[in-house]
C-alpha angles and dihedrals in degrees: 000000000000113000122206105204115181138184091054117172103245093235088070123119139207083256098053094056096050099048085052101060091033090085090063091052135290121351110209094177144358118196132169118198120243131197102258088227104033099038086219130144110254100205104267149039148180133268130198123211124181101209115070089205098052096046084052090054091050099050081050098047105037103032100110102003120121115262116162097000083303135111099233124221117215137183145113125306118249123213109271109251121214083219093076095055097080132232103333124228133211 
């Protein structure tokens, strides 16, 4: 199951993220998003998780609680639209 967590501090790290979510079950993978022209953090990031019922306990646990000086927000990640992208150019 794929995890969308916001309001990340921006000093946090790949590693952070997935040492965060590990105590609620295995972590597959631990990403947060960067700006493609900057490099720099944007403030969230996804997390997978194999097991359904892990990745439920850690919405549960972690959605509103402090992390970084910050209030997360956890849930589960939604598909991408192309609608949200805005007019495209060519």
């Amino acid at each position: 199951m794929n995890i969308y967590v916001g309001n990340l501090s921006y000093g946090t790290t790949d590693q952070d993220l997935e040492t965060l979510f590990s105590a609620y079950g295995t972590v597959d993978k631990a990403t947060i998003i960067k700006d493609r022209e900057t490099g720099k953090p944007r403030g969230f990031g996804f997390v997978e998780m194999s097991s359904p019922d892990e990745a439920a306990k850690a919405i549960e646990g972690l959605h509103g609680t402090q992390f970084g000086g910050r209030t997360l927000t956890v849930n589960e990640a939604r598909e991408r639209s192309n609608n949200n992208r805005g007019p495209r150019r060519f």
